[in-house]
VMD Tcl script that builds the backbone (N, CA, C; Angstrom):
set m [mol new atoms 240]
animate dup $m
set s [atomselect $m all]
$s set {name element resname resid chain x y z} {
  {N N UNK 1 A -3.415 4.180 16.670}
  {CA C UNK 1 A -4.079 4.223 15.404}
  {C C UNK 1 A -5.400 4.964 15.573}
  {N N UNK 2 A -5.938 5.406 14.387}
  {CA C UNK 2 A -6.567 6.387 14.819}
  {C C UNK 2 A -8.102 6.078 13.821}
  {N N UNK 3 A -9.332 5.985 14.313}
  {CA C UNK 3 A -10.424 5.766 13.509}
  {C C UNK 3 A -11.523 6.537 13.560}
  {N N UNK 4 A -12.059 7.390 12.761}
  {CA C UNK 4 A -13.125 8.129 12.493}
  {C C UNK 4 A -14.637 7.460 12.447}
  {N N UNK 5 A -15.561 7.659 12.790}
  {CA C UNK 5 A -16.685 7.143 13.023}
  {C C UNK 5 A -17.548 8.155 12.985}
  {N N UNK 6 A -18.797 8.299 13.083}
  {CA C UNK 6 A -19.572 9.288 12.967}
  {C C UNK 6 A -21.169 8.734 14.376}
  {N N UNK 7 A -22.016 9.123 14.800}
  {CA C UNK 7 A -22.725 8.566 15.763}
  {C C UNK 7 A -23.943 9.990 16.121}
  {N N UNK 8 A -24.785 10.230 15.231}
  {CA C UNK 8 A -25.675 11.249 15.647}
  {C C UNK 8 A -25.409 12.429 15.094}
  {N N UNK 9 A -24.832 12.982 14.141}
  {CA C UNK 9 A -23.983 13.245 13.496}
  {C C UNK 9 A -22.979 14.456 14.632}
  {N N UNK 10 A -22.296 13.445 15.045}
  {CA C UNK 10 A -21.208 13.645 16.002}
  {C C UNK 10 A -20.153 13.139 15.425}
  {N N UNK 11 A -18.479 13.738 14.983}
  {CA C UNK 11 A -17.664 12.914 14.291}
  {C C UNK 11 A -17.015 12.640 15.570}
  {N N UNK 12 A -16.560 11.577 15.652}
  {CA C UNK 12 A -15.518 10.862 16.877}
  {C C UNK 12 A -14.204 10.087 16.027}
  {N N UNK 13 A -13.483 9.915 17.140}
  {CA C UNK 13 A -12.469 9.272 16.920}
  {C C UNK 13 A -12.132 8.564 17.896}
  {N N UNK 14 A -11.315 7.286 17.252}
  {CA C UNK 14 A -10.884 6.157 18.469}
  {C C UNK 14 A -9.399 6.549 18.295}
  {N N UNK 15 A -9.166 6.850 19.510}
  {CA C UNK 15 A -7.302 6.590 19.485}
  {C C UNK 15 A -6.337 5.807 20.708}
  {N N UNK 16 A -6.112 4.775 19.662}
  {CA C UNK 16 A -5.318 3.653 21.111}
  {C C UNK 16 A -6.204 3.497 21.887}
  {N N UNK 17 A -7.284 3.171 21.870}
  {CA C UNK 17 A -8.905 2.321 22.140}
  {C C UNK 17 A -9.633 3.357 22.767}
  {N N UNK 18 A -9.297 4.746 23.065}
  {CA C UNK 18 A -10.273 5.845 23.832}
  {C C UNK 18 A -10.693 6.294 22.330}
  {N N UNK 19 A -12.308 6.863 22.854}
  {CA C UNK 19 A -12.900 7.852 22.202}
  {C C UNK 19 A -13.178 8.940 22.003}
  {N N UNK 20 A -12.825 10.036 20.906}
  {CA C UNK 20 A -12.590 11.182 21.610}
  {C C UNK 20 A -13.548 12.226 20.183}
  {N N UNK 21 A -14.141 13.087 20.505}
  {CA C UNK 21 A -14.870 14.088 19.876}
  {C C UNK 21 A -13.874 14.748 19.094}
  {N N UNK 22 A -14.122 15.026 17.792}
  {CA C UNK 22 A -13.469 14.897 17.129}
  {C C UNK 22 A -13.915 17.437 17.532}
  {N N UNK 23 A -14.822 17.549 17.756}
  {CA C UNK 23 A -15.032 18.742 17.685}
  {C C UNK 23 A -15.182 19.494 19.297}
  {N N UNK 24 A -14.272 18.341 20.011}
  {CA C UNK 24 A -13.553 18.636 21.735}
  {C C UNK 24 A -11.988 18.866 21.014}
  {N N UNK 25 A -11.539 18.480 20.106}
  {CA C UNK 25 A -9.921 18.163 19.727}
  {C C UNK 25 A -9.229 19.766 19.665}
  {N N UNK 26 A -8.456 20.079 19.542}
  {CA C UNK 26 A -7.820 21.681 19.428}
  {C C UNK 26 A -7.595 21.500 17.987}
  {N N UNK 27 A -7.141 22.783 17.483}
  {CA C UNK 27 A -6.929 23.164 15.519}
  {C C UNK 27 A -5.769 22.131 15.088}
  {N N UNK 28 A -4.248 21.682 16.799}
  {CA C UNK 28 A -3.432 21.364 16.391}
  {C C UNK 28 A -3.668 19.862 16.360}
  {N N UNK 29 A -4.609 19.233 17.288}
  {CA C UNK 29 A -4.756 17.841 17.378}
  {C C UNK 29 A -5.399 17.782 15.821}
  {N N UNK 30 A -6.725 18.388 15.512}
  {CA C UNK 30 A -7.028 18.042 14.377}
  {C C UNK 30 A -6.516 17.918 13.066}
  {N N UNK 31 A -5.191 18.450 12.967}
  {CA C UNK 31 A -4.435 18.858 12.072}
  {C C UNK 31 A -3.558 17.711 12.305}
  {N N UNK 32 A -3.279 16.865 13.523}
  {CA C UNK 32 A -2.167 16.066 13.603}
  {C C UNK 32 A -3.125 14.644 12.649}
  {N N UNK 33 A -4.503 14.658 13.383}
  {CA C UNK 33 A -5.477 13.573 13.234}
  {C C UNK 33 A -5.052 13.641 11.951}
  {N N UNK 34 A -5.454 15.202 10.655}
  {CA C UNK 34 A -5.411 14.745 9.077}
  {C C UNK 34 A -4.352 14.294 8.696}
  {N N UNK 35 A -2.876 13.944 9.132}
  {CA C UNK 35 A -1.846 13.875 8.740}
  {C C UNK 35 A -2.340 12.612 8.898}
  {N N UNK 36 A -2.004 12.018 10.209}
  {CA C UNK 36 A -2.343 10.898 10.081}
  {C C UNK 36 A -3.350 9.674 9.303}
  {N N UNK 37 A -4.346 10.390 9.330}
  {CA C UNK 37 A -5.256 9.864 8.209}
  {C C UNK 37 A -5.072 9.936 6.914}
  {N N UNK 38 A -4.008 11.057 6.735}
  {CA C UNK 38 A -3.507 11.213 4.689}
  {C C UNK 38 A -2.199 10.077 4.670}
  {N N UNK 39 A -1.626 9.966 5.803}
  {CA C UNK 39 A -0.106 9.381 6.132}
  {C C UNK 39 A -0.611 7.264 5.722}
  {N N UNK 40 A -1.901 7.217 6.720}
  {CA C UNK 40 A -2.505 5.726 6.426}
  {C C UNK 40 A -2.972 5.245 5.007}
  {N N UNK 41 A -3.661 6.438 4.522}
  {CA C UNK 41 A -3.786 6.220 2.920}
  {C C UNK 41 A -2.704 5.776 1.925}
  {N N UNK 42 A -1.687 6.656 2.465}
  {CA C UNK 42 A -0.964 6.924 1.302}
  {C C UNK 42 A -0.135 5.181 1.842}
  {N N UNK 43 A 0.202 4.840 3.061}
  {CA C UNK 43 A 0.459 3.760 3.244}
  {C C UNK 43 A -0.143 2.522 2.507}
  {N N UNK 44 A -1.151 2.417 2.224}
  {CA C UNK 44 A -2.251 1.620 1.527}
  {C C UNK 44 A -2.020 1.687 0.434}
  {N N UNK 45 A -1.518 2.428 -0.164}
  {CA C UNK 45 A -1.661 2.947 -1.678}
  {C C UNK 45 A -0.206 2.851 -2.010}
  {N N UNK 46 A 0.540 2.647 -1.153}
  {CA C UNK 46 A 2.208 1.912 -1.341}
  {C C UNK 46 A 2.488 0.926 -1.403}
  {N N UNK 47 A 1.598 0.086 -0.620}
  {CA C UNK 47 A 1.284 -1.288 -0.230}
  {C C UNK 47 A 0.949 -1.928 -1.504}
  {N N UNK 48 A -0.385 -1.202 -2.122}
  {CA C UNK 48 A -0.612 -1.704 -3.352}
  {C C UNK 48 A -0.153 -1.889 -4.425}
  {N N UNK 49 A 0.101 -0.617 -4.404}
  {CA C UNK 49 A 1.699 -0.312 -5.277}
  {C C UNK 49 A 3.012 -1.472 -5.282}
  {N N UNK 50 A 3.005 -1.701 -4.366}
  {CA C UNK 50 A 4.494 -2.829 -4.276}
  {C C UNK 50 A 3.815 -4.063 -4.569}
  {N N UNK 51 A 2.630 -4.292 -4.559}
  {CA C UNK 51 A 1.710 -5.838 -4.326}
  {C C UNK 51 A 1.927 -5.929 -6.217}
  {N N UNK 52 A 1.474 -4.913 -6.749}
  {CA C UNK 52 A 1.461 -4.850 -8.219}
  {C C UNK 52 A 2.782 -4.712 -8.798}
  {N N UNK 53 A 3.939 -4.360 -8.086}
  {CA C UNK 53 A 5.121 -3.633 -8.596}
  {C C UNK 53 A 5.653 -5.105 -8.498}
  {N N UNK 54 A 5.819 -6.002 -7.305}
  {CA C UNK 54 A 6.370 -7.219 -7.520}
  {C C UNK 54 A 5.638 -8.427 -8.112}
  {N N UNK 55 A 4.676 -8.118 -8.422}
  {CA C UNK 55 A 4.425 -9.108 -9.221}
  {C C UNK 55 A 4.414 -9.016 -10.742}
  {N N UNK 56 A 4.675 -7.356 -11.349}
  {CA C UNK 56 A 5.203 -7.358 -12.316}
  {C C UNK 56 A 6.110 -7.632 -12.848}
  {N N UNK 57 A 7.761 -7.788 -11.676}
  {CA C UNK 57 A 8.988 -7.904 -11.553}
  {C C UNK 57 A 8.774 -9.848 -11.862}
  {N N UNK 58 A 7.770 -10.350 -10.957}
  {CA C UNK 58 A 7.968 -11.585 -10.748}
  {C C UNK 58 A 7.414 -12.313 -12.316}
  {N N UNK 59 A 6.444 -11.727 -13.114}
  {CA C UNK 59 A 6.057 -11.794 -14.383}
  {C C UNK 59 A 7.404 -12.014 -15.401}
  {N N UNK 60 A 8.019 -10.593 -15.002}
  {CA C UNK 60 A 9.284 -10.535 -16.240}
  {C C UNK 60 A 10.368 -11.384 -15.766}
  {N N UNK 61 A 10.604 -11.547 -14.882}
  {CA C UNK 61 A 11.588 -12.526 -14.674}
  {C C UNK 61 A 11.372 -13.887 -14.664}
  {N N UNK 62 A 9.912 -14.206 -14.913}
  {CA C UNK 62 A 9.845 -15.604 -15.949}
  {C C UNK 62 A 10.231 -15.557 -17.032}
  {N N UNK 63 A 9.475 -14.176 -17.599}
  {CA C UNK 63 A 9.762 -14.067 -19.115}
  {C C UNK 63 A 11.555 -14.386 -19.386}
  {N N UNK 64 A 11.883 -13.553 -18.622}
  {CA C UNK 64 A 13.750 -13.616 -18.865}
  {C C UNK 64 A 14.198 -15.128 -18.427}
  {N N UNK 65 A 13.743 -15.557 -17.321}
  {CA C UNK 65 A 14.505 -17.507 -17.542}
  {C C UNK 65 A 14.286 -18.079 -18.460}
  {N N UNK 66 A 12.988 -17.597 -18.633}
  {CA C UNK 66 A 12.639 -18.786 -19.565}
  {C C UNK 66 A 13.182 -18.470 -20.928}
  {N N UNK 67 A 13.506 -17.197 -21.469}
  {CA C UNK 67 A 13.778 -16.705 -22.712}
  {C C UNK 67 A 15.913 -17.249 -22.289}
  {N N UNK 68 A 16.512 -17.455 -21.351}
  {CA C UNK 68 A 17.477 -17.925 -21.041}
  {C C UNK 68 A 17.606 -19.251 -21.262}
  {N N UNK 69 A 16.792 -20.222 -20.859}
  {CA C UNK 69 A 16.594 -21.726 -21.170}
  {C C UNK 69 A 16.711 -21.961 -22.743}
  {N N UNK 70 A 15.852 -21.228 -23.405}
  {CA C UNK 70 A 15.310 -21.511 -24.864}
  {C C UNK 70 A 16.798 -21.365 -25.318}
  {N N UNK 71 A 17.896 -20.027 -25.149}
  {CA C UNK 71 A 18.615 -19.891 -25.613}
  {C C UNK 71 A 19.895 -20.606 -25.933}
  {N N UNK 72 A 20.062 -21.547 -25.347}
  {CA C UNK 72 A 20.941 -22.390 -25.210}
  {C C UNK 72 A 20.223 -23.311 -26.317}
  {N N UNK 73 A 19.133 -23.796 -25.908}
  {CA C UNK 73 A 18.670 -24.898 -27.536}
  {C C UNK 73 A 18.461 -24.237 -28.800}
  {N N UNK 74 A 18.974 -22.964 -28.695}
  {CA C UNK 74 A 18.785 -22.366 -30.105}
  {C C UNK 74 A 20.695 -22.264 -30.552}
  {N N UNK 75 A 21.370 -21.965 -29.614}
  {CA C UNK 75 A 22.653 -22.023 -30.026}
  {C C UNK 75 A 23.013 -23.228 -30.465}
  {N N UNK 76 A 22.325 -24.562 -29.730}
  {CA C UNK 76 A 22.534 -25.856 -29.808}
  {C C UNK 76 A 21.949 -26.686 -31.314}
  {N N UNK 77 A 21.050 -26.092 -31.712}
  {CA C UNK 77 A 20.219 -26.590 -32.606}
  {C C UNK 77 A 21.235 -25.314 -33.968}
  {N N UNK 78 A 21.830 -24.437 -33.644}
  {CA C UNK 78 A 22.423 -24.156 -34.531}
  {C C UNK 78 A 23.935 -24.252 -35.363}
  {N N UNK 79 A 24.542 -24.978 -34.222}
  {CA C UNK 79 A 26.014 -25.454 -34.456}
  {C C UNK 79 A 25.842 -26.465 -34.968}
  {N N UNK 80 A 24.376 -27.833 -35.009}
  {CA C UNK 80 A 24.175 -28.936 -35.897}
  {C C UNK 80 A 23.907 -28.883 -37.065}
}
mol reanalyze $m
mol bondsrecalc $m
mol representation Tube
mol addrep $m
């Protein structure tokens, strides 16, 4: 995993607990680093996404039992 830090205004990075200069890195490491860092975001932002996505699911599917329960005392209350 990979963490950006800043220290003198030196950008560094921690990777798998070493520290490494972010402006020692080659064009291709740095380029792997942004993936990775756009790749963790977007992870986060899926995460959230599903945190909100199932609990919208878990919302409507009260709505639907419970609109299932009622229905039966409305068929019931209407054959009397």
């Amino acid at each position: 995993m990979a963490k950006k830090t800043e220290t003198e205004n030196k950008q560094t990075v921690v990777i798998n607990g070493e520290e490494h200069n972010v402006a020692d890195l080659s064009q291709e490491q740095v380029t792997l680093l942004n993936h990775v860092a756009d790749l963790e975001n977007k992870i986060r932002q899926i995460s959230f996404n599903l945190d909100q996505t199932q609990g919208s699911r878990n919302y409507f599917m009260g709505l639907l039992t419970e609109a299932l329960k009622a229905e039966p005392e409305a068929k019931q209350e209407a054959s009397s």
